[in-house]
C-alpha positions in Angstrom: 14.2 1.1 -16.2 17.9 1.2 -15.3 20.4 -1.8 -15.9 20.3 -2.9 -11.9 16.7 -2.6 -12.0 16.4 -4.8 -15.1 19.0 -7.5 -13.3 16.4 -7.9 -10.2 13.6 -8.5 -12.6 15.1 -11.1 -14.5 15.8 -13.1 -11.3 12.7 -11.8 -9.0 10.4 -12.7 -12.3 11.0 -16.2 -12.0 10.5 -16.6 -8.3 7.3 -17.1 -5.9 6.5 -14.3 -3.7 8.2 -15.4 -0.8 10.8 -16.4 -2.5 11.3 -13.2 -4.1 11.0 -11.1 -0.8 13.6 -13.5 0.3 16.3 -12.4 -2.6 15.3 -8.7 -2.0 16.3 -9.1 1.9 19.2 -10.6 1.0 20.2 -8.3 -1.4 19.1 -5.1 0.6 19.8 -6.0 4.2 18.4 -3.2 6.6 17.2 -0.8 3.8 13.9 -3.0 2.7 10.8 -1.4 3.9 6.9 -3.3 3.1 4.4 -0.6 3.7 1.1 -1.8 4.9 -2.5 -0.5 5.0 -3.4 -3.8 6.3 -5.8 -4.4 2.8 -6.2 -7.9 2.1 -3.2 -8.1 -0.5 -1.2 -5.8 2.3 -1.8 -8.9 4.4 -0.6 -11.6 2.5 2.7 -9.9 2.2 2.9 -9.7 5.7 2.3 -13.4 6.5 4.8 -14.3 4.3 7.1 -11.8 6.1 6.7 -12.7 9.6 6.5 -16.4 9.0 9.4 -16.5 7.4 10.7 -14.3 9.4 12.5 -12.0 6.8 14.6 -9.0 7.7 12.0 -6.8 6.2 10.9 -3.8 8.0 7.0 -3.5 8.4 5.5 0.2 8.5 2.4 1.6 7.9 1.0 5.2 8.0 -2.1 6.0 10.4 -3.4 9.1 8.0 -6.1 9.8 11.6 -8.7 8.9 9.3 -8.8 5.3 9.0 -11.8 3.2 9.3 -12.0 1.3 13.3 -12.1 -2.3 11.2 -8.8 -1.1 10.2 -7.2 -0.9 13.9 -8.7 -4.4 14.4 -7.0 -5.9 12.0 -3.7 -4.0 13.1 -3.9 -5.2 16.5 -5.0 -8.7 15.4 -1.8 -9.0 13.5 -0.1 -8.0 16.1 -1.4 -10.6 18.6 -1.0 -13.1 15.8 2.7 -12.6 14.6 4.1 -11.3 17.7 6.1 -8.7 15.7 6.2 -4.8 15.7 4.9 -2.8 13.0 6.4 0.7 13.2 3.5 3.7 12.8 4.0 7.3 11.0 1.5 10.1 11.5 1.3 12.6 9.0 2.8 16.4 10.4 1.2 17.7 13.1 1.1 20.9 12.0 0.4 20.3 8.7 -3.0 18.8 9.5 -3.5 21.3 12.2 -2.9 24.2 9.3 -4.9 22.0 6.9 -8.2 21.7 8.9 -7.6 25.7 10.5 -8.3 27.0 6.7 -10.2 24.6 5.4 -12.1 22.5 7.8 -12.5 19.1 8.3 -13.7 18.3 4.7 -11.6 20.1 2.2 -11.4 16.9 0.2 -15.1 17.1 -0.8 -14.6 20.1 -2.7 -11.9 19.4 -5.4 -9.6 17.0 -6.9 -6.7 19.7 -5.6 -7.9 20.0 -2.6 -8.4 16.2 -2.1 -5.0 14.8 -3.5 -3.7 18.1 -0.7 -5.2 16.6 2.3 -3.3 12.9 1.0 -0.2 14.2 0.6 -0.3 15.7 3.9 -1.7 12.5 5.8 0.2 9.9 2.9 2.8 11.1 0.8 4.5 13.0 3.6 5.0 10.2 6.1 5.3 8.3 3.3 8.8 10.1 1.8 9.9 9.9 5.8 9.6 6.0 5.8 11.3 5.4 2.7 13.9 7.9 3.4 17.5 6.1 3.5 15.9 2.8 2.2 17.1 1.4 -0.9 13.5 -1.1 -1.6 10.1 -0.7 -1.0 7.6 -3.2 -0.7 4.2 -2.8 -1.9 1.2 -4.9 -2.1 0.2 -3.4 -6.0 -1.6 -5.8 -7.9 -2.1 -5.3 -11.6 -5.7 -5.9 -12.1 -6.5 -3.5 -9.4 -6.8 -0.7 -11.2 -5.9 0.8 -14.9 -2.1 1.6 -15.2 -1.0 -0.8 -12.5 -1.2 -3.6 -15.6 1.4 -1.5 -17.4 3.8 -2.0 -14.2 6.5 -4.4 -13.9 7.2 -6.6 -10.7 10.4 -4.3 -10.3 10.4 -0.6 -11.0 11.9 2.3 -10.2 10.6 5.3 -8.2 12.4 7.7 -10.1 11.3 10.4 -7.5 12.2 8.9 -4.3 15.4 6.9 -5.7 14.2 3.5 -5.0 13.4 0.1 -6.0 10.1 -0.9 -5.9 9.1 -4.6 -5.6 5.5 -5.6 -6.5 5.8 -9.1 -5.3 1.7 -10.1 -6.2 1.8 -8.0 -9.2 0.4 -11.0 -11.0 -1.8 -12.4 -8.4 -5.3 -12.4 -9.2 -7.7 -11.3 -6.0 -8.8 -15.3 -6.1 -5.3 -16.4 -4.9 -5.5 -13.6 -2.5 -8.2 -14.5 -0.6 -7.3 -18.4 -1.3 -4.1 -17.6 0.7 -6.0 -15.7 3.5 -8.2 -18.6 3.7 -5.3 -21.5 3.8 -3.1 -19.6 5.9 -5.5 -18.2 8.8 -4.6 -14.7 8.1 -6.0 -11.9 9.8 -8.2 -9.7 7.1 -10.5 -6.4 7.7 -14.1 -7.4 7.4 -15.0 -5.1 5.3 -13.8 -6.6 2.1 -16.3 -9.4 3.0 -19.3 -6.5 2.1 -18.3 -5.1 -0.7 -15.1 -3.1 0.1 -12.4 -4.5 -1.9 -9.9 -1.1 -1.5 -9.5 0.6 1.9 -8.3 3.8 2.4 -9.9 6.6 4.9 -13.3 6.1 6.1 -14.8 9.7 4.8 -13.1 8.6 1.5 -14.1 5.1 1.1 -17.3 3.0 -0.4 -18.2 -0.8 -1.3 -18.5 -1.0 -4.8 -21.3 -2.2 -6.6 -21.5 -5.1 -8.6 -20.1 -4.6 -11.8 -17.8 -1.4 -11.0 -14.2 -1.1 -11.3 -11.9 -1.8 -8.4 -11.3 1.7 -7.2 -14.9 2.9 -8.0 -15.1 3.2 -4.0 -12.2 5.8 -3.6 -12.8 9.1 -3.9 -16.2 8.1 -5.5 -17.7 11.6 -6.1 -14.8 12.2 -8.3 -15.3 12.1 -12.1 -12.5 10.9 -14.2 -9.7 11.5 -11.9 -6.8 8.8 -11.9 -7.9 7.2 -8.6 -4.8 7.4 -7.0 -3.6 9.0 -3.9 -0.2 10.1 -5.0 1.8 7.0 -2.9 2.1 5.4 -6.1 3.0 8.4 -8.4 6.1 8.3 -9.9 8.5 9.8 -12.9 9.2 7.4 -15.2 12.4 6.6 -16.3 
């Protein structure tokens, strides 16, 4: 972690959420992005966004695969807030490429072939968004998974050449769906049966009781990292 990086995690450490995302909009005016999958944590954010009315730009990336409980709850935070939310679609000809050689459901296959088709529908439109920004936003929490409780609330995305700013990094999913409840804030149903991490539909489950977090992505994978590649990063 680099000296600037170490500054905003002394000061964004001590702060709430909102406050936080506060500092960082002050701090980076017009190059602060929040991506958004509209997942319950993904939601939170955004309440505290548009409430507050923070000059924080909202994105999110329709990969074509997403499940149709995942457009509802884009359009009902639309009709809630009353605020844009600007879209990115993976390349068209990379998907068109993509599903000419190897169909539809590549993914299935391998782990290379899987983490191929999300860089093409993720990463990608991903790298676009981010592109010129100087802090990204995410909705990372450090239970979720193994690795994310190594991360800090402010990192560095060595690879991209951004901040990153985990703002419910130590939020447990109980103060999640507390503030969902309390603040009347549009959520996908599917976390209410058993979905607590939603990605594409082909590549997403419920888990079962008892099962790790991301147990439902990419579930017919054994011992692979669980991630997507969004989140990859060189260390610094």
């Amino acid at each position: 972690m680099n000296k600037k990086a170490k500054e905003l995690l002394s000061v964004v450490h001590e702060k709430n959420p909102v406050d936080g995302l506060k500092y960082m909009a002050e701090i980076y005016p017009g190059q602060i992005v929040f991506t958004t999958s509209f997942g319950i944590e993904d939601q939170v954010i955004t309440d505290m966004i548009f409430t507050n009315n923070l000059m924080i730009q909202v994105i999110t990336i329709d990969t074509g695969r997403l499940f149709k409980e995942t457009y509802k709850v884009f359009r009902n935070t639309l009709e809630k807030y009353g605020k844009n939310i600007k879209t990115y679609f993976p390349d068209t000809g990379s998907v068109e490429k993509l599903l000419s050689q190897k169909g539809p459901l590549s993914f299935y296959s391998s782990v290379e072939n899987r983490k191929e088709c999300c860089h093409i529908r993720k990463v990608e439109p991903l790298n676009r968004a981010l592109k010129g920004m100087k802090c990204w936003i995410t909705g990372i929490r450090a239970d979720q998974s193994l690795g994310r409780d190594e991360l800090e609330m402010i990192e560095t995305d060595v690879t991209r050449g951004i901040y990153k700013y985990n703002p419910l990094l130590n939020w447990e999913l109980s103060d999640v769906e507390d503030y969902i409840r309390r603040h009347n804030v549009p959520y996908n149903i599917l976390h209410d049966k058993g979905y607590v991490s939603i990605g594409c539909e082909p590549c997403t489950r419920a888990i079962k009781p008892g099962e790790d977090f991301r147990a439902g992505r990419w579930w017919w994978e054994s011992g692979s990292n669980k991630e997507c590649g969004l989140h990859e990063n060189n260390p610094d």
